[in-house]
PyMOL Python script that loads the backbone (N, CA, C, O; Angstrom):
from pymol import cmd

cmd.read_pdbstr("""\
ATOM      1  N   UNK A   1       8.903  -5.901   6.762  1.00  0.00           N
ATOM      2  CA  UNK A   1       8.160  -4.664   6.625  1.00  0.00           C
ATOM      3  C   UNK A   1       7.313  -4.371   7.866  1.00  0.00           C
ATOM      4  O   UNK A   1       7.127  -3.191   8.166  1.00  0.00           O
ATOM      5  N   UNK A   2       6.743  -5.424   8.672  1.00  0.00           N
ATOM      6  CA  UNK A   2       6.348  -5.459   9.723  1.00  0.00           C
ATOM      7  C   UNK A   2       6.765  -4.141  10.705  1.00  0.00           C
ATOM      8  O   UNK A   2       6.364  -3.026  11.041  1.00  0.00           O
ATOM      9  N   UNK A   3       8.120  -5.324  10.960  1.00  0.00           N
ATOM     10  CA  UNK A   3       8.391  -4.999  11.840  1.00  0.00           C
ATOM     11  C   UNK A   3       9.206  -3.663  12.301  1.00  0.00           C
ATOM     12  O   UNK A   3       9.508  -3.267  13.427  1.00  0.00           O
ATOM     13  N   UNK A   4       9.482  -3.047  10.831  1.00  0.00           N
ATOM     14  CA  UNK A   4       9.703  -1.375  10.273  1.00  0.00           C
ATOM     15  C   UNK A   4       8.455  -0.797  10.697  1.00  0.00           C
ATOM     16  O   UNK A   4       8.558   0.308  11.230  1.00  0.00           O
ATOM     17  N   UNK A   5       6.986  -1.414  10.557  1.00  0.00           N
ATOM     18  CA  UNK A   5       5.989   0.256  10.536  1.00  0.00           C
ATOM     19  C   UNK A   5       6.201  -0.238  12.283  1.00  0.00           C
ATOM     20  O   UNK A   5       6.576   0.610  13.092  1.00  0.00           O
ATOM     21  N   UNK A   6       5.940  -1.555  12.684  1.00  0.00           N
ATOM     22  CA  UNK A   6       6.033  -1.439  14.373  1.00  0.00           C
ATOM     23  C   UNK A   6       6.970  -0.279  14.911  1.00  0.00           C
ATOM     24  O   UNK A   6       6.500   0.663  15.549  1.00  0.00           O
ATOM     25  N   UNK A   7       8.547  -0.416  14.570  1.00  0.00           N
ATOM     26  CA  UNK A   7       9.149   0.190  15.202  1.00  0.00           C
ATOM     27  C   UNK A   7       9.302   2.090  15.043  1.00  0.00           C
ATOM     28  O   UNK A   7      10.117   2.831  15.593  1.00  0.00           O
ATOM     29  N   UNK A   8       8.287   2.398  14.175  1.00  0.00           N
ATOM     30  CA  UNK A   8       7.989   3.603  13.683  1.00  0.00           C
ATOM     31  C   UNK A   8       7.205   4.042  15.172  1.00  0.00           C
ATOM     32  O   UNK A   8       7.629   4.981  15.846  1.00  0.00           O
ATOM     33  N   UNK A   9       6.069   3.266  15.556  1.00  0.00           N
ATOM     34  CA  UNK A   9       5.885   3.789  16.479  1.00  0.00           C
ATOM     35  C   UNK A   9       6.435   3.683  17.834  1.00  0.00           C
ATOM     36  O   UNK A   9       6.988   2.729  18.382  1.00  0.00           O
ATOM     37  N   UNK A  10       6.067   5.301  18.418  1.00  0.00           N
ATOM     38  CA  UNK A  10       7.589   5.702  19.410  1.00  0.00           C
ATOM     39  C   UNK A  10       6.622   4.478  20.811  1.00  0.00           C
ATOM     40  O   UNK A  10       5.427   4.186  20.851  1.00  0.00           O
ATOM     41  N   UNK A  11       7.814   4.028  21.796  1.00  0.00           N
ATOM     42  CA  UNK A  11       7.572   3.295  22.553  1.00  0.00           C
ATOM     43  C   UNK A  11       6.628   4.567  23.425  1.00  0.00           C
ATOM     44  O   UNK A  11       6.844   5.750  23.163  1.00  0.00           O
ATOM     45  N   UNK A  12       5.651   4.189  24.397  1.00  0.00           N
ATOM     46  CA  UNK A  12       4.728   4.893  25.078  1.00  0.00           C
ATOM     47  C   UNK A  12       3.461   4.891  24.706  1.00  0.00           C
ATOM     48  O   UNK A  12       2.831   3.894  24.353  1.00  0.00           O
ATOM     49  N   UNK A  13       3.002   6.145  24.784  1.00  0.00           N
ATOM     50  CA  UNK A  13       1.829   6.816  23.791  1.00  0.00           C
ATOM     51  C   UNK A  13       2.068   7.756  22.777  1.00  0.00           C
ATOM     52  O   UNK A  13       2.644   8.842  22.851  1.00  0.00           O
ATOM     53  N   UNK A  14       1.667   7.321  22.039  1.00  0.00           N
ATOM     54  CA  UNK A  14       1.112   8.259  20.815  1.00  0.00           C
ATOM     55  C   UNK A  14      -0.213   8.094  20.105  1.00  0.00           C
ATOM     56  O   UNK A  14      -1.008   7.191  20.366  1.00  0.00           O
ATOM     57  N   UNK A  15      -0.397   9.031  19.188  1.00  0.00           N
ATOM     58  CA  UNK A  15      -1.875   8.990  18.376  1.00  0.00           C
ATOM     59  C   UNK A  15      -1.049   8.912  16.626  1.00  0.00           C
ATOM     60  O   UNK A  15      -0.005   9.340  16.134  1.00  0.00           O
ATOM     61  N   UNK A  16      -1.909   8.330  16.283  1.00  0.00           N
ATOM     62  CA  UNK A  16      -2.237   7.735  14.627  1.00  0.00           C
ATOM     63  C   UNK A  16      -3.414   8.026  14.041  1.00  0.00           C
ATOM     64  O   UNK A  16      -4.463   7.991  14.683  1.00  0.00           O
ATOM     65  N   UNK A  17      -3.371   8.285  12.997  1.00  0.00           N
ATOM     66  CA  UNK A  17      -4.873   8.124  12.279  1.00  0.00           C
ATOM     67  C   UNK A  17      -4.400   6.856  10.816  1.00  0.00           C
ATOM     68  O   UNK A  17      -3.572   6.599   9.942  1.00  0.00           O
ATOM     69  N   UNK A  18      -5.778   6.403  11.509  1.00  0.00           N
ATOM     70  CA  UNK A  18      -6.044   4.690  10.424  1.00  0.00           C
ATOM     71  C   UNK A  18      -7.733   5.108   9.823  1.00  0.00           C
ATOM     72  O   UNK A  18      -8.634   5.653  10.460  1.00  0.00           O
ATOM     73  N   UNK A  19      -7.738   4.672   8.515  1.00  0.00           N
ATOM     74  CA  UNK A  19      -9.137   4.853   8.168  1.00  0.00           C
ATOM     75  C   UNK A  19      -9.652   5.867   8.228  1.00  0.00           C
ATOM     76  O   UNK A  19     -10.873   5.746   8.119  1.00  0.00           O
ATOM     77  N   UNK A  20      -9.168   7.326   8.414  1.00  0.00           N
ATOM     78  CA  UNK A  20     -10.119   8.628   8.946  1.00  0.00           C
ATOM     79  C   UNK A  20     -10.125   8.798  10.139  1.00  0.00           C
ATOM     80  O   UNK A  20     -10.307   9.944  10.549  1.00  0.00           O
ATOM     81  N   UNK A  21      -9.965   7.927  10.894  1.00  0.00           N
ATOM     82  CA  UNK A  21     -10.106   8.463  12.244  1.00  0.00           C
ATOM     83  C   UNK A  21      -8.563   8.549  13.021  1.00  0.00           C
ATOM     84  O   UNK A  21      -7.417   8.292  12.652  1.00  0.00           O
ATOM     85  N   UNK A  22      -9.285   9.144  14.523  1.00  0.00           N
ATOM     86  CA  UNK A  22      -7.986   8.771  15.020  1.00  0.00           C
ATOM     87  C   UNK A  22      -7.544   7.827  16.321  1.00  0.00           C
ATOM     88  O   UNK A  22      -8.419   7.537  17.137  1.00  0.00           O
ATOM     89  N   UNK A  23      -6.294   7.389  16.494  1.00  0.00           N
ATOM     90  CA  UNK A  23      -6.530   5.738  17.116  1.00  0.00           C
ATOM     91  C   UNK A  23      -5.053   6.519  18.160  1.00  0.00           C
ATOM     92  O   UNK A  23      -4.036   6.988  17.650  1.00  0.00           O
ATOM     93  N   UNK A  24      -5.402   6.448  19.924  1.00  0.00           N
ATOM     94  CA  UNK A  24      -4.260   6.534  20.546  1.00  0.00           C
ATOM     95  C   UNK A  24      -4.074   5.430  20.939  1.00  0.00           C
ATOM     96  O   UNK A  24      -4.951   4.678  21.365  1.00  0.00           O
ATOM     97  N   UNK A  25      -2.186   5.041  20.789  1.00  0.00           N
ATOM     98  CA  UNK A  25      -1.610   4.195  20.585  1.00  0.00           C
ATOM     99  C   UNK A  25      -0.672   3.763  21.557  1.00  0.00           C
ATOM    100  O   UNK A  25       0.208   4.587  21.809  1.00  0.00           O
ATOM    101  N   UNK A  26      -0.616   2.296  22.391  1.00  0.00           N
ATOM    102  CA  UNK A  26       0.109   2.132  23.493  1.00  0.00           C
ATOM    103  C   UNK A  26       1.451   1.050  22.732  1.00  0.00           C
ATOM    104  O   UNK A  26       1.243  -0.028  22.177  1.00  0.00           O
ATOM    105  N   UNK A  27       2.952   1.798  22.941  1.00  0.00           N
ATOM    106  CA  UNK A  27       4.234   0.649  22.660  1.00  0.00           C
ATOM    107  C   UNK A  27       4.508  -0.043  23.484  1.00  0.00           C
ATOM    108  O   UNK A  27       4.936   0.779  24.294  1.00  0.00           O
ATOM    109  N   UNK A  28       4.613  -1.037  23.980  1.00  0.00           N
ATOM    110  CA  UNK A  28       5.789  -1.540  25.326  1.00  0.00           C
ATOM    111  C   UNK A  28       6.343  -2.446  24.855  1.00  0.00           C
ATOM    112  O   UNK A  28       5.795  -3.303  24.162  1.00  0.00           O
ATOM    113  N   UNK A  29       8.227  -2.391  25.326  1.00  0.00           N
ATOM    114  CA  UNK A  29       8.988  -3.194  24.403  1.00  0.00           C
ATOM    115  C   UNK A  29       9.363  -3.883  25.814  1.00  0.00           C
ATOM    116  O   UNK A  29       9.335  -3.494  26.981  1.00  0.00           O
ATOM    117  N   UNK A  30       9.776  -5.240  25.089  1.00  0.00           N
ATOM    118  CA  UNK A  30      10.335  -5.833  26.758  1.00  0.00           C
ATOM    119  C   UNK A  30      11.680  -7.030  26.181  1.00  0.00           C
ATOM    120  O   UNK A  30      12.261  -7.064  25.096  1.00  0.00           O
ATOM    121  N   UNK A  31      11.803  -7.730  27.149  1.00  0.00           N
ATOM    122  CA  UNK A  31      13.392  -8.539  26.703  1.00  0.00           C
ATOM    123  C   UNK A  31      14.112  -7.791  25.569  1.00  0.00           C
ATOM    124  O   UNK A  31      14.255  -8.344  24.479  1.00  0.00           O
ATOM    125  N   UNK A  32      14.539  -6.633  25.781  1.00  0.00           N
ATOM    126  CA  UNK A  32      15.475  -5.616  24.955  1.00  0.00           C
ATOM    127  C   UNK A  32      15.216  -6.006  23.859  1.00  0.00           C
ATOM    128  O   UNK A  32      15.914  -6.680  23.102  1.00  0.00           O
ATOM    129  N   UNK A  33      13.618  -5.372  23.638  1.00  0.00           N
ATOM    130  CA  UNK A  33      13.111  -5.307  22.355  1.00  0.00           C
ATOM    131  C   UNK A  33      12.923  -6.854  21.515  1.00  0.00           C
ATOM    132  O   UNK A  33      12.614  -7.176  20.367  1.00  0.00           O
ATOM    133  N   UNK A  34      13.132  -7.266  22.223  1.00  0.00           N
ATOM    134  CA  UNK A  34      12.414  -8.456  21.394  1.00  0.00           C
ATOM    135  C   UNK A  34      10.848  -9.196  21.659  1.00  0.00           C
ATOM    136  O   UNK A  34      10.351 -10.271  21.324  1.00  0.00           O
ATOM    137  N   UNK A  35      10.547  -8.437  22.159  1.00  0.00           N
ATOM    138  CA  UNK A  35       8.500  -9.109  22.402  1.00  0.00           C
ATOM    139  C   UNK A  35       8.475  -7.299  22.535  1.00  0.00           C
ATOM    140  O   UNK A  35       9.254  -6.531  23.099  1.00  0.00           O
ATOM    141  N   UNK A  36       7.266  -7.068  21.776  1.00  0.00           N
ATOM    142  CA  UNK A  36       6.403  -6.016  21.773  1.00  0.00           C
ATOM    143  C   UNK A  36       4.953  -6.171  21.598  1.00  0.00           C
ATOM    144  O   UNK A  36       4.300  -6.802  20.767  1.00  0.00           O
ATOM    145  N   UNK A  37       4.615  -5.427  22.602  1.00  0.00           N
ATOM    146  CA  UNK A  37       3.289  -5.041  22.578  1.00  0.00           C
ATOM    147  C   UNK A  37       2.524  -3.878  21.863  1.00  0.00           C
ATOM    148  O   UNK A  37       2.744  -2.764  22.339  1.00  0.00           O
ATOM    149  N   UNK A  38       1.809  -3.933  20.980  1.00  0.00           N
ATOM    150  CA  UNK A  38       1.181  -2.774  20.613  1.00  0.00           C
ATOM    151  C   UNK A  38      -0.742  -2.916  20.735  1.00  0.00           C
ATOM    152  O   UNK A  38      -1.411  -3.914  20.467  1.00  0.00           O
ATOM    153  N   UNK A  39      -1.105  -1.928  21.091  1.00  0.00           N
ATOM    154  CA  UNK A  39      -2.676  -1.683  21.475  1.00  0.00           C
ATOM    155  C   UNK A  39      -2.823  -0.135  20.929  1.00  0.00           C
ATOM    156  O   UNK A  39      -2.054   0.759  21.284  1.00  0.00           O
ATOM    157  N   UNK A  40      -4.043   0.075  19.914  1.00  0.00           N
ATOM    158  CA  UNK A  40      -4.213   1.175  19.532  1.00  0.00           C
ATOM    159  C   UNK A  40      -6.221   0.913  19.729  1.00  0.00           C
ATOM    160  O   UNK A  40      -6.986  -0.041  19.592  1.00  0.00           O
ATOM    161  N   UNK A  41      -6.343   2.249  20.077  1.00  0.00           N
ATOM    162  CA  UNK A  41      -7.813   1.874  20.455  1.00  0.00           C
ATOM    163  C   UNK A  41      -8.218   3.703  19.684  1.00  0.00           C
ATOM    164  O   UNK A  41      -7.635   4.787  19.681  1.00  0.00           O
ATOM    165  N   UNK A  42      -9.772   3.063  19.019  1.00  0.00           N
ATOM    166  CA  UNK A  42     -10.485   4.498  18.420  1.00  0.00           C
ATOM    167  C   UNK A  42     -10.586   5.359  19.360  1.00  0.00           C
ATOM    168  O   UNK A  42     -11.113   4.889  20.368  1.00  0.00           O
ATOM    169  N   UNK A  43     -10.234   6.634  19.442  1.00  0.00           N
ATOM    170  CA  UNK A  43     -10.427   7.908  20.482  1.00  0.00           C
ATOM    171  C   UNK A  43     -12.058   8.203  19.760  1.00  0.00           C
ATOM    172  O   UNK A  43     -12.394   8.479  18.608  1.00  0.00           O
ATOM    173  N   UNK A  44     -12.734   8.027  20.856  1.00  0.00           N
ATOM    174  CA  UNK A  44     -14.200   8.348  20.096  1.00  0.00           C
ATOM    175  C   UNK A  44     -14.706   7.067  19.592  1.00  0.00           C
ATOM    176  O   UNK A  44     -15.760   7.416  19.060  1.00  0.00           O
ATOM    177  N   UNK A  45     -14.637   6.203  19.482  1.00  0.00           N
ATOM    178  CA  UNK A  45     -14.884   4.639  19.061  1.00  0.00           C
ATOM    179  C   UNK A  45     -14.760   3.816  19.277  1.00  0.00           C
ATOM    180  O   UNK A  45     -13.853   3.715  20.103  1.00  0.00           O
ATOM    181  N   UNK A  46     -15.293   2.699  18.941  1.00  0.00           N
ATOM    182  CA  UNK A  46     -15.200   1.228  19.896  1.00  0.00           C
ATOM    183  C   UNK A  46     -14.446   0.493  18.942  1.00  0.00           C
ATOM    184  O   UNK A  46     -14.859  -0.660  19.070  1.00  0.00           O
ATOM    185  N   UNK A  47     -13.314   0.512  17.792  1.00  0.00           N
ATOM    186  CA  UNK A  47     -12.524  -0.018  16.988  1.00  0.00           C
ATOM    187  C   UNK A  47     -11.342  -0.119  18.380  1.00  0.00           C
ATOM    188  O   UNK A  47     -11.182   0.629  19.345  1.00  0.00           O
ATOM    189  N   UNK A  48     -10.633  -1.410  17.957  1.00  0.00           N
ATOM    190  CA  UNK A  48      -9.193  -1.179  18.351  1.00  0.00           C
ATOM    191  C   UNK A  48      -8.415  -1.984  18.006  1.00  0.00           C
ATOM    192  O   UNK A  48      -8.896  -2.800  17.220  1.00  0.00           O
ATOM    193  N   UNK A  49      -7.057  -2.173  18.330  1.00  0.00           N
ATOM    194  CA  UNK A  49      -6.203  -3.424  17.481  1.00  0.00           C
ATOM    195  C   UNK A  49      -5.166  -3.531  18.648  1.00  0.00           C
ATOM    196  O   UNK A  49      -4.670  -2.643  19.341  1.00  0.00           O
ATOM    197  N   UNK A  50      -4.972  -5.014  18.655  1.00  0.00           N
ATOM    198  CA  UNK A  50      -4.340  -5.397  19.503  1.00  0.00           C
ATOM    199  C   UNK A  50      -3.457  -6.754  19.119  1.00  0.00           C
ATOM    200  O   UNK A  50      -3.905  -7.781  18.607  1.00  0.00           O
ATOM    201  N   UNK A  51      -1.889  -6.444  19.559  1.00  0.00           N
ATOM    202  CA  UNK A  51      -0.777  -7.624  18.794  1.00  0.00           C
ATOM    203  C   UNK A  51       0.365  -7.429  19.575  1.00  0.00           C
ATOM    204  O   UNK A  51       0.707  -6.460  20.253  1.00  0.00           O
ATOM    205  N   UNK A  52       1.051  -8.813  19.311  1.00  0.00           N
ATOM    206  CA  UNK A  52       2.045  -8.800  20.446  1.00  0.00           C
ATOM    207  C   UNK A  52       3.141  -8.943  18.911  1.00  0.00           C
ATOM    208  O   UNK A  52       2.609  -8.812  17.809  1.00  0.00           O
ATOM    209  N   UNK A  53       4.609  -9.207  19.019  1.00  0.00           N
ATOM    210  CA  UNK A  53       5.615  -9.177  18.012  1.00  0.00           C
ATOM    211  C   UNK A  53       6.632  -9.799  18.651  1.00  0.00           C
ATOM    212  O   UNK A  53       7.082  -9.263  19.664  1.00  0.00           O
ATOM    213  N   UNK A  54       7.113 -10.880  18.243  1.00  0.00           N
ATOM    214  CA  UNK A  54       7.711 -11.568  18.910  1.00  0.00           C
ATOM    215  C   UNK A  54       9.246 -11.518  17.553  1.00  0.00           C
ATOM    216  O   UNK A  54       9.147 -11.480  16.326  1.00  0.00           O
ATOM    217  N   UNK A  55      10.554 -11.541  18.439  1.00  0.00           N
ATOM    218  CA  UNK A  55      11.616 -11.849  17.422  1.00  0.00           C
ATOM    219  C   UNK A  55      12.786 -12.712  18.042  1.00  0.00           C
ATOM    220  O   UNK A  55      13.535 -12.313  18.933  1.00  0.00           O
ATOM    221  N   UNK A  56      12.813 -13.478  17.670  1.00  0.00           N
ATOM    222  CA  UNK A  56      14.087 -14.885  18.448  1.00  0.00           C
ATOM    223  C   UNK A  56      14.852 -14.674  16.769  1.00  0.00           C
ATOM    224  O   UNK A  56      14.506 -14.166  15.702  1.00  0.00           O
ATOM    225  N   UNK A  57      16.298 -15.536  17.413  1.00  0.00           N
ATOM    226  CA  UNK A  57      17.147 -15.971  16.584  1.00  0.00           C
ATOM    227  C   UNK A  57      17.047 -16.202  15.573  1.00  0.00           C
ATOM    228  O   UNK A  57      17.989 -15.863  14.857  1.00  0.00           O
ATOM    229  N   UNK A  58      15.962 -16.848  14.980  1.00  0.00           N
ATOM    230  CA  UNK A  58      15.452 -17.382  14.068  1.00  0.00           C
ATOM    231  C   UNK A  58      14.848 -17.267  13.332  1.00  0.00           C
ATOM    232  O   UNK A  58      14.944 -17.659  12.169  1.00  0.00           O
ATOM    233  N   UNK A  59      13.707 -16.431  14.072  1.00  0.00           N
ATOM    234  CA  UNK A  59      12.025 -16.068  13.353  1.00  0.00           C
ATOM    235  C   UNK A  59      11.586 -15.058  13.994  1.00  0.00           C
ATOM    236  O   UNK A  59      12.046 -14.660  15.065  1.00  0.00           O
ATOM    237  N   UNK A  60      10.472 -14.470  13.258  1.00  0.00           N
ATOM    238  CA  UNK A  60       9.771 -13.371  13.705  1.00  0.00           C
ATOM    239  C   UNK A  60       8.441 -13.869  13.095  1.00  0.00           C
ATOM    240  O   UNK A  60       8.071 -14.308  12.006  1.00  0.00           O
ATOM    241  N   UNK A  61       7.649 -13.478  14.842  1.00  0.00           N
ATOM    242  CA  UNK A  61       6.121 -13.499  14.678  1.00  0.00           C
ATOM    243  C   UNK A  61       5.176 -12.803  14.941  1.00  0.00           C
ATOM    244  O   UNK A  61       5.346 -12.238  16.022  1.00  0.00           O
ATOM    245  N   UNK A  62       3.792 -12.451  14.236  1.00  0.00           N
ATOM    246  CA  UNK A  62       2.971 -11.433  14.557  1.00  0.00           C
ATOM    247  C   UNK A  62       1.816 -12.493  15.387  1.00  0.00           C
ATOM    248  O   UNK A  62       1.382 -13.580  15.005  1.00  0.00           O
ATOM    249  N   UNK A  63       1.549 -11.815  16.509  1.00  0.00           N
ATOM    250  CA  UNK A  63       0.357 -12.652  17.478  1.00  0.00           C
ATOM    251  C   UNK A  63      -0.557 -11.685  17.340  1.00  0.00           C
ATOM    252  O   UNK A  63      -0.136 -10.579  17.679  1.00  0.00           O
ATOM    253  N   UNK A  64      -1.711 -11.718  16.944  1.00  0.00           N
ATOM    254  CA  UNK A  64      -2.685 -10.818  17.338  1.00  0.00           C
ATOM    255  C   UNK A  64      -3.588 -11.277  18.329  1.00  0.00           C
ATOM    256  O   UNK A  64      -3.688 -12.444  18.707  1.00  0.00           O
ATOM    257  N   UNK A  65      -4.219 -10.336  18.719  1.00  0.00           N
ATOM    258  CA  UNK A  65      -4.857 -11.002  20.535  1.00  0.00           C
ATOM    259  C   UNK A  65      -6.500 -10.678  20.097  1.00  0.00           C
ATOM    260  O   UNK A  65      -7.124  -9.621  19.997  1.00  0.00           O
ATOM    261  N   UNK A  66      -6.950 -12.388  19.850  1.00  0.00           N
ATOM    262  CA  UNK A  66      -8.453 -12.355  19.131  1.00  0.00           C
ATOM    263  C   UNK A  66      -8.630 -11.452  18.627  1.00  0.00           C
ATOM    264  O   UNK A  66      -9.090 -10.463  19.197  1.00  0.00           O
ATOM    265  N   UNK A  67      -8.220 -11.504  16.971  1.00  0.00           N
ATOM    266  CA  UNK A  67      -8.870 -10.706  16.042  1.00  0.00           C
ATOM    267  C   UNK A  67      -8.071 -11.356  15.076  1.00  0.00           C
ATOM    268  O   UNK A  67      -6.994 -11.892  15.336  1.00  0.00           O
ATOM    269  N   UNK A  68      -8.539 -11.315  14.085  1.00  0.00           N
ATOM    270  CA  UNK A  68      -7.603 -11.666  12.540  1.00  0.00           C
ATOM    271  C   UNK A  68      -6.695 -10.849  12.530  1.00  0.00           C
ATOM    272  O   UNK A  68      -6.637  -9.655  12.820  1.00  0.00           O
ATOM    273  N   UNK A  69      -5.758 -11.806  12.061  1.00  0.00           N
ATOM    274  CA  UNK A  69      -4.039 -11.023  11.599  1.00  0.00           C
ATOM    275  C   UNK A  69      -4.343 -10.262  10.272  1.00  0.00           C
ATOM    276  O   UNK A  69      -3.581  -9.333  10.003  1.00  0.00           O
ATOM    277  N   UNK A  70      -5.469 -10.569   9.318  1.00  0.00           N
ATOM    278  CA  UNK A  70      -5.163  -9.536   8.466  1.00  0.00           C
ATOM    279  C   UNK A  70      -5.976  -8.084   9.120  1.00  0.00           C
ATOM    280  O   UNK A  70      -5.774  -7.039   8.501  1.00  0.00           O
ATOM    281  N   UNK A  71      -6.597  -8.049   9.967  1.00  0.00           N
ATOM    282  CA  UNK A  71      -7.057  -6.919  10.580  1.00  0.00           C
ATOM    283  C   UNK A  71      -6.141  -5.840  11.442  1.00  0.00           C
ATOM    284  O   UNK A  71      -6.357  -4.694  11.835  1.00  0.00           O
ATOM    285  N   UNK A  72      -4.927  -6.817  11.561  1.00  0.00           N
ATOM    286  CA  UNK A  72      -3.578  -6.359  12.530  1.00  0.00           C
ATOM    287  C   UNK A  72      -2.919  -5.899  11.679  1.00  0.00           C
ATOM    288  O   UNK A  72      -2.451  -4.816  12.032  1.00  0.00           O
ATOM    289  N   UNK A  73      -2.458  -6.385  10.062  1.00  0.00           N
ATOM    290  CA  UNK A  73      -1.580  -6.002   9.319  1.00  0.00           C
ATOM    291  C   UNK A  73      -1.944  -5.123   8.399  1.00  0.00           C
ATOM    292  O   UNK A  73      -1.106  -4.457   7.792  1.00  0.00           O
ATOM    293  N   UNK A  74      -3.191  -5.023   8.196  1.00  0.00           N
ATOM    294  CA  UNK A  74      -3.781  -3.620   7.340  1.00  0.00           C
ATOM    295  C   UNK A  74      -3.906  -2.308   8.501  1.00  0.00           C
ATOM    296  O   UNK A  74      -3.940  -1.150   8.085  1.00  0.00           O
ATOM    297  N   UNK A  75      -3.958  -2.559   9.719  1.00  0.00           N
ATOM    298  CA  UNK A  75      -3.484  -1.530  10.531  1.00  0.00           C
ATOM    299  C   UNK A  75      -1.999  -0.858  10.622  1.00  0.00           C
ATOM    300  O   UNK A  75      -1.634   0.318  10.625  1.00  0.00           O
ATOM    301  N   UNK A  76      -1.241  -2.196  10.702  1.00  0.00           N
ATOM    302  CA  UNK A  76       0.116  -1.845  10.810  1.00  0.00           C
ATOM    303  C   UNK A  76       0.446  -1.375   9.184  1.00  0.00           C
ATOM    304  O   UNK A  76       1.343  -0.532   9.201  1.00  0.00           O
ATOM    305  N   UNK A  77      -0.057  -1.703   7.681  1.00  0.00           N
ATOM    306  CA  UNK A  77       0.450  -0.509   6.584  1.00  0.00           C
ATOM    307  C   UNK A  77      -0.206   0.093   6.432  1.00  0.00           C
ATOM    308  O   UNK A  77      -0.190   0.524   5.279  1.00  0.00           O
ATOM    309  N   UNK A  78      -1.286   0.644   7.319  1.00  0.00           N
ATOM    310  CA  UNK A  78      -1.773   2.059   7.035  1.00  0.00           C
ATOM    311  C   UNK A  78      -1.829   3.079   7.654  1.00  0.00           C
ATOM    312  O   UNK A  78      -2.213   4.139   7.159  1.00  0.00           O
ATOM    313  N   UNK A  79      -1.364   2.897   9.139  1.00  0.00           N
ATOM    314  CA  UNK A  79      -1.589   3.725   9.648  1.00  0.00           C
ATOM    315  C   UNK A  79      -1.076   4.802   9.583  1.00  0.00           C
ATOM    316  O   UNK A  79      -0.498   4.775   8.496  1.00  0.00           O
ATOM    317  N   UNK A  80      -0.887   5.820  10.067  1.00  0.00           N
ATOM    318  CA  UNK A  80      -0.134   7.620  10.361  1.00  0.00           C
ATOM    319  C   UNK A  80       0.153   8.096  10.979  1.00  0.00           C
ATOM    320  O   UNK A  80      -0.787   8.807  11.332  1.00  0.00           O
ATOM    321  N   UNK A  81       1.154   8.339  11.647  1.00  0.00           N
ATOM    322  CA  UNK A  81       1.520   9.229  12.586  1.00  0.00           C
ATOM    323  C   UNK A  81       1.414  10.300  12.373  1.00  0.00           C
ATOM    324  O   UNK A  81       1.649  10.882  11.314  1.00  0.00           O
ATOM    325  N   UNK A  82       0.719  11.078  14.203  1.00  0.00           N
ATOM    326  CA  UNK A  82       0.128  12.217  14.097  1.00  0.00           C
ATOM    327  C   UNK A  82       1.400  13.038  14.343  1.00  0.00           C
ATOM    328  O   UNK A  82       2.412  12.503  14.796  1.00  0.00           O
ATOM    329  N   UNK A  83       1.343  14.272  14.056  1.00  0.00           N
ATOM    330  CA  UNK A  83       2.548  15.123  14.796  1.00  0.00           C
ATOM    331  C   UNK A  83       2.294  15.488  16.205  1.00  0.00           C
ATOM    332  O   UNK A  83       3.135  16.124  16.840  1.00  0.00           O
TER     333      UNK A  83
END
""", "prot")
cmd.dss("prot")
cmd.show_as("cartoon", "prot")
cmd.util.cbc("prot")
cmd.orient("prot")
């Protein structure tokens, strides 16, 4: 399920709204999509979320970059894409 809302968002920039507000959002995919980066930071706020996504042969992992993973994964099912 992860790794479905990840790939929802489009590689680049875009904006989301999480919580009421709204959060612009950086993709970068690398080794043909298998390590991703995502960084979404409050427009107007000092919130932000930051996680890397890793997928090998085998396994798939969520890294978040100092912060709790459940702070990464209630971002990743809630967020919204803006139009």
């Amino acid at each position: 399920m992860l790794l479905n809302k990840i790939k929802q968002i489009p590689i680049g920039y875009s904006e989301v709204e999480y919580l009421d507000k709204k959060y612009g959002v950086s993709r970068t995919d690398f080794n043909n999509g298998k390590s991703i980066k995502i960084y979404a930071e409050e427009l107007g706020g000092n919130n932000f979320i930051s996680l890397n996504y890793y997928i090998t042969a085998s396994s798939e992992s969520l890294k978040p970059c100092e912060m709790p993973e459940a702070k990464v994964t209630h971002f990743l099912k809630h967020y919204k894409l803006k139009s």
